[in-house]
N, C-alpha and C positions, 0 to 999 in steps of 0.2 A: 158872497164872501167865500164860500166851501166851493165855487167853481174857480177862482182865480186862484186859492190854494192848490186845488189840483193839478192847473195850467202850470203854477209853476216848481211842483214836483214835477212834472214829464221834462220840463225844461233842461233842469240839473242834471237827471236820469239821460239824457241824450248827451248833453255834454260830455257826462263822463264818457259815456261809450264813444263817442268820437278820439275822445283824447288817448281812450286805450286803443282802439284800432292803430290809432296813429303810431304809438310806443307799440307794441306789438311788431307791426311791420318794418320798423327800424333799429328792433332789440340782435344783440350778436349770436350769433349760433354756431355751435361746435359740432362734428361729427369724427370717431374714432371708432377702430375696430374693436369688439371687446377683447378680443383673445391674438395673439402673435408670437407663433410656435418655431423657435430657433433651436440648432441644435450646438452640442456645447463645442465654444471655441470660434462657432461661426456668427458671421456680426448682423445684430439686428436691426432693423430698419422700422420705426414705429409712426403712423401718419397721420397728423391732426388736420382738418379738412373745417374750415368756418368761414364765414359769413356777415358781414357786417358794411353798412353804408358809409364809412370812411376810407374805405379799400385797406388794401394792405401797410398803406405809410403811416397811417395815422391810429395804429393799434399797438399795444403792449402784449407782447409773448412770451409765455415761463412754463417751464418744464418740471414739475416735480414727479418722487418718486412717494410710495408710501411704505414707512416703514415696520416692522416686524411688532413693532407699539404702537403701530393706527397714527404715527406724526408723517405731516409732510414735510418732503425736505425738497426745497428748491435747489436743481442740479443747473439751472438753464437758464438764461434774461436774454433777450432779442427785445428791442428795437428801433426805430428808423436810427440808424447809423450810429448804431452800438450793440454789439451782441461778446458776451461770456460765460464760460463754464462757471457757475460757482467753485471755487477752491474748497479741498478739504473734505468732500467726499465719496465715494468710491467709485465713481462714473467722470472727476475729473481728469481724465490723462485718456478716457477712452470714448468720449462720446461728442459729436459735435452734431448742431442746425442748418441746418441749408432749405431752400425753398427748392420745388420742383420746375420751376418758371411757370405754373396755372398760379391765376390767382387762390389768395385764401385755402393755402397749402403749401405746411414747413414737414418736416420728416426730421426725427429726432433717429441719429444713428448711434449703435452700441458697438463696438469692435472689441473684438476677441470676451465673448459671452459666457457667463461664470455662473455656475448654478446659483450664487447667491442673490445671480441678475433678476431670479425670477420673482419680481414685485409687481406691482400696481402702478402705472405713469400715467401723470396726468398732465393733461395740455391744457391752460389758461392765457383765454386771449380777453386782454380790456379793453374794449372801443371808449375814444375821448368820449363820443356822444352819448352810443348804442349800451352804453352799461359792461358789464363782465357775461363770459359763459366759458365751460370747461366740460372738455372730456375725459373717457377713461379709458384704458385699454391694461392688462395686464399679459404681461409676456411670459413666456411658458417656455421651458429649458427641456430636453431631451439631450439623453446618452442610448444608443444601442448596447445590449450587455456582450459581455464573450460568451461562447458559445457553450453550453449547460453542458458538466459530466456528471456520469450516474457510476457510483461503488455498489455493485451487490453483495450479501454476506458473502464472507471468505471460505465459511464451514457450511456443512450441510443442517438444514432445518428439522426438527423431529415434529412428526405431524402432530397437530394439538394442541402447540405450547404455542403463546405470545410471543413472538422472535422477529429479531430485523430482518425484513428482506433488503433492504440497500437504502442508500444516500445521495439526493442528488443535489448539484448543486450549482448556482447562475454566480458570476461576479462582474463589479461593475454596471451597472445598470442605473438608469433616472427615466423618468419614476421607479419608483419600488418592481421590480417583474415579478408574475406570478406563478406559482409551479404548480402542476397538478398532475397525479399518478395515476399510470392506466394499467388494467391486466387485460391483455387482449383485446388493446381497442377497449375496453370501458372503462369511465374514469370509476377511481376508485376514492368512495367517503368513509370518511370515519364512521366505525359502530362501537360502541360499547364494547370492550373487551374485548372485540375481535377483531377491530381493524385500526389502528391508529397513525395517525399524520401529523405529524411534528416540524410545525416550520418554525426555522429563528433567523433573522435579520440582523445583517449587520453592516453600519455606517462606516464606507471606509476612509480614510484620513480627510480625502478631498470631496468628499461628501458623498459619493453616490454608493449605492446599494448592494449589498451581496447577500445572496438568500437562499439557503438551506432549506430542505425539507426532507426529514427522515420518517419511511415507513415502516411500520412492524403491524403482523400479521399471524391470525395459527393459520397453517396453510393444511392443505391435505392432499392425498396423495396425488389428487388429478393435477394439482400445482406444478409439481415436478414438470409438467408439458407446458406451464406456460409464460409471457413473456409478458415482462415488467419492464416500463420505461416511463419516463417524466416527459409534460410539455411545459414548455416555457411560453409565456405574452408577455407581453408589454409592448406601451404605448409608444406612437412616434410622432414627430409633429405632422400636423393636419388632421387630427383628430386621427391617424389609425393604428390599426392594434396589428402588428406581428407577433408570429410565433414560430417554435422552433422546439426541435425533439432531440433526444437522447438518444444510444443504440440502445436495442433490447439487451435487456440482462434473462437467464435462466438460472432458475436456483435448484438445488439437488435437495429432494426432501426425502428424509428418512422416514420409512412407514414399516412397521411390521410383517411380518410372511405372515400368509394366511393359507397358503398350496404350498406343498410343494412339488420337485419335476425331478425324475432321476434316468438317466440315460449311459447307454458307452457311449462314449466318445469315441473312441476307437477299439479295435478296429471297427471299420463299415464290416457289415453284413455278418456272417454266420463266423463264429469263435473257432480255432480249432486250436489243437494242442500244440504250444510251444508259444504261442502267439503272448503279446504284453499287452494289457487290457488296461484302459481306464474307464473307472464309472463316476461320472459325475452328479451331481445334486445341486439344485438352486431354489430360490421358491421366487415369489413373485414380488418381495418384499427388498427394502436393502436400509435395512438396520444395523450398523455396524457392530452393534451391540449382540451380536448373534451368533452362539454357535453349532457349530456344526460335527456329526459324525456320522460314520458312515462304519458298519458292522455286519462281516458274512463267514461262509462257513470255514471252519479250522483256525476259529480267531484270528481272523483277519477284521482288521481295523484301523480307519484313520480320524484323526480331531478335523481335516479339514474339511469342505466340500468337494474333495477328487482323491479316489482312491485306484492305486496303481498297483496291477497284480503282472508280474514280473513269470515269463514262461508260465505258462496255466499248464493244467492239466484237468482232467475229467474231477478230478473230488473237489479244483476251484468250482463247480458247478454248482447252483443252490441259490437263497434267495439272500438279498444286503438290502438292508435298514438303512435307512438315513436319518437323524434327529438334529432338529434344527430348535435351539433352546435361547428366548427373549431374557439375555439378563437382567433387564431392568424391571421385565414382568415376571419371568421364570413361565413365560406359556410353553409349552410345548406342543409340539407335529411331528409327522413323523412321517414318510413315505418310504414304497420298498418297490427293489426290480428282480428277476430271476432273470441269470444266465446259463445257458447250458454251453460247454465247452465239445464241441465234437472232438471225438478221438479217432484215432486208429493203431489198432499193438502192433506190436511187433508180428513180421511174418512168425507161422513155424510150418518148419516143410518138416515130413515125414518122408520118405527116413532120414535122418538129420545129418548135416555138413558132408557126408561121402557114402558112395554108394560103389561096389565092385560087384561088378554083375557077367558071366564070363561070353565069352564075344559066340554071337550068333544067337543069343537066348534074348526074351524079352524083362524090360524091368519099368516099373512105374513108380512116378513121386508124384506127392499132393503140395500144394502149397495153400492157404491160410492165413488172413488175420480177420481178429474182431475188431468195429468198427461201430458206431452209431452212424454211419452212413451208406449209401449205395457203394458198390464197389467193384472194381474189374479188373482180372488178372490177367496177368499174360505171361509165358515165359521164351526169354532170352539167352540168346548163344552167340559171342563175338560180335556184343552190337544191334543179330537180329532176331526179331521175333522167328521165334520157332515152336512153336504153341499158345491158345487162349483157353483162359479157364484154368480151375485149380488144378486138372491132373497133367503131368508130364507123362507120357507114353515112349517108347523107345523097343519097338518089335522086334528087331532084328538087331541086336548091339555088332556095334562094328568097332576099329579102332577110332574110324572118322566120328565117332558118336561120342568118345570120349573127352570132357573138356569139363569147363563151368557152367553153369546152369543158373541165370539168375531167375527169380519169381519176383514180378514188381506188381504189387497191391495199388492202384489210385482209386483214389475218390474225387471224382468228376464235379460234385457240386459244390466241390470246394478248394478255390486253388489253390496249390501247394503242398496237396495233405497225401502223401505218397510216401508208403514202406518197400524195403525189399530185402531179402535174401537172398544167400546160395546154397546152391548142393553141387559137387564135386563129384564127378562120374569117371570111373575108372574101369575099363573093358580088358577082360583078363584074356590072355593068350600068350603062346608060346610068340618069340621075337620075330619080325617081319622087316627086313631091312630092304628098305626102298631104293630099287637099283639105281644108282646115278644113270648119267646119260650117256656119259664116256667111262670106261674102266680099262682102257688100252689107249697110253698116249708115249708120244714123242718127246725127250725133254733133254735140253744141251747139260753136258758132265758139269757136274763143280754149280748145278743149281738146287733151288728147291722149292718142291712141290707140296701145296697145302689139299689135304685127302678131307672129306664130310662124308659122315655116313649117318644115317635116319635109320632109326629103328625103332618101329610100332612096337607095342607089348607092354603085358602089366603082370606082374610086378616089372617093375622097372629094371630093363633088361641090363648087364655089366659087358661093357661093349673094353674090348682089349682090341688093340694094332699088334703085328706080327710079319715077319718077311718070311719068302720061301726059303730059307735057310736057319727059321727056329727061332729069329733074334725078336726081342719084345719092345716095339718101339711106346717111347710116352706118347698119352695122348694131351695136343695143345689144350683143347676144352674142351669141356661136356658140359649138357645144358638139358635139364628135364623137361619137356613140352607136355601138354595135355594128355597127349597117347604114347609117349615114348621118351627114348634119348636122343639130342646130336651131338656126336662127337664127329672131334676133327685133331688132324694130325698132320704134322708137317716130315718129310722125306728130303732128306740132301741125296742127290742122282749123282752118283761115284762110278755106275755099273748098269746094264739091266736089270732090273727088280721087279720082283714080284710080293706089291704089299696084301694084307688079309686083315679084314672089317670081321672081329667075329665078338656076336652077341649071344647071351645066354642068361637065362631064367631060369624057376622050376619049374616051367612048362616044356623046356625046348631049349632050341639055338637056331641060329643063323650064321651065313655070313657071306662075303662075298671079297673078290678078289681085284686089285689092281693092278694091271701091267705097265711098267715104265720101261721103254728102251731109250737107251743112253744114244745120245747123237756126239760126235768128235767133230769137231770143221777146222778143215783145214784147206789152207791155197794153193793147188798145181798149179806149177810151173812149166813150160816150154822152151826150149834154146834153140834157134836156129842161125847157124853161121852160113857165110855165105862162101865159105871153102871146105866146108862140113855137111854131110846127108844129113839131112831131117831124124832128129832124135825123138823116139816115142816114148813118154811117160803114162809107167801105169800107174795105180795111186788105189790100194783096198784097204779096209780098213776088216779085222780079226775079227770074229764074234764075239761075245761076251762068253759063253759057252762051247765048248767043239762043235757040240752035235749042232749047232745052231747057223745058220747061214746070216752074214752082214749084207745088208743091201749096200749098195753102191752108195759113196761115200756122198754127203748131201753138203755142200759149201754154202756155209752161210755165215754170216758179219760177227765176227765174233769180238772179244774182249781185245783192248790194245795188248795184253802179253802175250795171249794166242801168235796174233798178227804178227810179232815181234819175232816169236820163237821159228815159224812159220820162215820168217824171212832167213833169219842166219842162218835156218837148215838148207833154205835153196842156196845161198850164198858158199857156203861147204860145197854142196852138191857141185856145183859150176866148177869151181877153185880144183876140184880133181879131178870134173870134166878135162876141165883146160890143161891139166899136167897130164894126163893121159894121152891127151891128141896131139901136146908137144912134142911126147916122149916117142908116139909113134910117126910123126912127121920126121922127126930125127935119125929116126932108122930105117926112114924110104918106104915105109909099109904103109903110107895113107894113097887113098886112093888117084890121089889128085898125081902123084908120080908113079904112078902103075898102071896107069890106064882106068879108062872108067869101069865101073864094077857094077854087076848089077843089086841092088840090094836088096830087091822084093826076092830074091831066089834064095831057096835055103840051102843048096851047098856052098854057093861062095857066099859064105858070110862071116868071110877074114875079114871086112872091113866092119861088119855090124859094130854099134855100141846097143848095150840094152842095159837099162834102169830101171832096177826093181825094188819098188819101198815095200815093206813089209812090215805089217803091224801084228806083233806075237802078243799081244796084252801088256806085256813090257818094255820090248825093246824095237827098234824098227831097225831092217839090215838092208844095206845098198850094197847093192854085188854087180860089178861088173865084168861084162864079157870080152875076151881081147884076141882078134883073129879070127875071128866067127866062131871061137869056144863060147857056147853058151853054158852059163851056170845051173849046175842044176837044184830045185824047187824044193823048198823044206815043211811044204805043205804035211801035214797029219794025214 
């Protein structure tokens, strides 16, 4: 009895399991992706992939979505020779089915994809026979954001206090992007009190994301060097994450002095006198809250950090203060520098601006200045050296020796630093007038001649012009030189003359003389007729003097009224010629009807003419001779 019971429990037990093998192997099956990552705007493509022993004609296809309250909502009905959108909600106008031509495979499309697209779809397919199965997949929307700008504080940070170092910020983005701050390559976390990171989000109208994050920090002075910037991620479809950075920002942080530094500025190198000096002062701090002075000798002072001394001299020399005062702390510091200004005085020569020392005898000058520096003298005369070292020597004074004398002080190790002086040398003697080269010249009448005379001596000789006949001529100029006078004088030439250069002091006198002879020019004349002997012209000119002899008369280019007068005298001359030789052709007495005459001989010289000009200092007389009476000579 308990073995046929158990026979037919195994019985049942087999059955079942046949019957479910059976169902099993002819139930429908779905396969879907779980995840399908579109990005916004572009259309998605979602693929349901099943399985069932009726093929594809003899199943029911429906597309839901799930919504934001866990309901499904049917978007989609497909099948054999009926497919539509459901109406009415937010995928009808944008989404359609179509198969891929493989069996047991429909693709559910989305066009133009909306963040609100990102749901849960799910694909139910009914087999008449095979029963129901469904998939799931839900699709996943991306935006790239724009590209993150970073604001740093606009003011400077004071070290130690909690203060914003800057703001950075993404817009537009889906999913959410994330920002995080770096100093130098490290990110940087929130601490307590010390470090704080403030991000706020915000939804913009069409849903995607815009995300702020503001730092603040006590920063301290090493800050000042370094660089703060934001990274941005966020996600993209396919699972990957980009990212993207900000420019570095530097922020200026105020810190305290703790040194300070004080220097010239100018000039470079060693001070001298005259020179415009700046001293400066800074510390190592830059608190704008800080001030500053600067204090040195003869109250001098300035509030700022640069103080400007305007031509120095030797008492600017000394030490200045610098105080640099925190007014929010009231600390105080203080640093100091010493300058020494080089100087050099004034020369002084001994013996002082003029010296008169009498000629031939020796005389010496010193010259001097004080100086905080090395120093070397030399002295100068018209340009050149003519002595080194402080004393001027002069053995033997001359008039040549008389002149200016400078003494020039330099200081070698510093350029520009050079005094000088003079002394005035004056060489006593009676006058020495420097003989010209010419003092005997030639000069036509009715000109004028400019005379110079040079005369050595000191005191300074009184130079007068004078003619040998007493008269006192002015002199054009005088002009004092080093060792003497030059005077000069102009002469109008009327005569022979004799002018006089005479100088005198209360040493002496001098002087010296100039001859002028008077030149006349005049043009001889010649007449020869060709019925008339050859006429001899003589042609002298008077001396200025009796006792004096005129050289023979020198014909030279003279003035057009000379020339002029010159001519109408020969012209007269002629004009009585020819009434003479008329007068004696008329009365038979020319040679030409008397037979020929000899007229080199001196008794027959009845036919001679002879013409005599004669220049008496006044008048000139023409005398002629008629019948070989010659006239007789009114020489002195």
């Amino acid at each position: 009895m308990a073995a046929r019971d158990i026979g037919s429990s195994l019985l049942v037990v087999g059955l079942l399991l046949f019957f479910h093998t059976w169902g099993a192997s002819a139930a429908v099956e779905v396969n879907m992706e779980d995840r399908v990552d579109v990005n916004l705007g572009d259309t998605a493509h979602i693929t349901c992939l099943f399985s069932t022993e009726d093929g594809i004609g003899g199943n029911i296809i429906q597309w839901f979505y799930v919504t934001r309250t866990g309901e499904k909502q049917r978007i989609y009905y497909l099948e054999t020779g009926m497919s539509y959108a459901e109406k009415g909600t937010p995928f009808s106008d944008r989404i359609s089915v179509n198969g891929t031509g493989a069996p047991g495979e429909v693709v559910l499309t989305i066009n133009d994809v909306q963040l609100k697209d990102e749901l849960e779809f799910i694909c139910i397919v009914k087999s008449l026979t095979d029963g129901t199965a469904e998939g799931r997949t839900r699709l996943r929307v991306f935006q790239s954001p724009a590209k993150p700008t970073i604001v740093g504080a606009q003011q400077g940070i004071q070290e130690g206090i909690l203060s914003t170092i800057g703001t950075c910020e993404v817009k537009n983005g889906y999913p959410k992007p994330n920002i995080t701050w770096y100093k130098d390559n490290t990110p940087i976390r929130s601490v307590r009190d010390e470090v704080n990171v403030v991000p706020s989000i915000i939804t913009e109208y069409n849903g995607l994301y815009s995300v702020k994050s503001e730092l603040s920090m006590k920063v301290v002075k090493a800050d000042a060097d370094s660089l703060f910037y934001c990274e941005i991620t966020y996600m993209t479809f396919g699972g990957g994450i980009l990212m993207a950075e900000t420019n570095p920002i530097n922020i200026t942080v105020f810190y305290p002095h703790t040194t300070l530094k004080m220097w010239v500025e100018s000039p470079k190198g060693k001070i001298k006198q005259g020179d415009t000096v700046e001293i400066h002062c800074s510390g190592d701090g830059n608190n704008p809250f800080t001030e500053f002075t600067i204090n040195g000798p003869e109250n001098l002072s300035s509030v700022t950090n640069k103080l400007v001394l305007q031509n120095v001299t030797r008492l600017n020399s000394g030490e200045y203060l610098c105080t640099s005062l925190d007014m929010e702390t009231f600390e105080e510091i203080t640093e100091n520098i010493t300058i020494f200004v080089n100087y050099l005085e004034d020369v002084v020569i001994k013996p002082e601006k003029i010296i008169e020392v009498p000629q031939g005898e020796e005389t010496r000058a010193t010259c001097n200045a004080m100086s905080s520096l090395h120093t070397q003298i030399a002295w100068f005369k018209d340009g050149e050296q003519v002595a080194k070292g402080p004393t001027l020597v002069l053995p033997n004074a001359t008039f040549g020796a008389a002149g200016t004398y400078v003494c020039v002080v330099t200081a070698q190790e510093v350029e520009g630093v050079e005094t000088s002086g003079a002394l005035r040398v004056h060489v006593q003697g009676q006058p020495d007038i420097q003989t010209p080269g010419n003092t005997e010249m030639e000069e036509s009448v009715d000109s004028t001649v400019d005379l110079s005379c040079y005369v050595q001596g000191y005191p300074y000789p009184t130079v007068t012009w004078s003619t040998s006949e007493g008269k006192i001529l002015p002199a054009a100029s005088e002009t004092e030189t080093d060792d003497g006078v030059l005077s000069k004088a102009s002469v109008k030439v009327t005569g022979d003359i004799i002018v006089f250069c005479n100088a005198t002091n209360s040493l002496g006198e001098d002087s010296v003389a100039f001859s002028i002879k008077a030149i006349i020019h005049t043009t001889p004349e010649t007449t020869t007729s060709p019925t008339v002997s050859p006429t001899t012209t003589v042609t002298t000119v008077s001396p200025v003097k009796p006792e004096t002899a005129i050289p023979p008369e020198k014909v030279e280019k003279e003035g057009s009224g000379v020339i002029i007068a010159v001519i109408i005298i020969c012209i007269l001359l002629l004009a009585i010629l020819g009434s003479v030789l008329y007068f004696l052709y008329k009365k038979g007495k020319i040679c030409g009807r008397s037979g020929k005459q000899d007229l080199a001989k001196g008794k027959s010289g009845k036919d001679n003419i002879v013409v005599e000009m004669k220049s008496d200092n006044t008048e000139e007389a023409v005398l002629l001779g008629v019948n070989g009476e010659k006239q007789a000579s009114n020489y002195q």
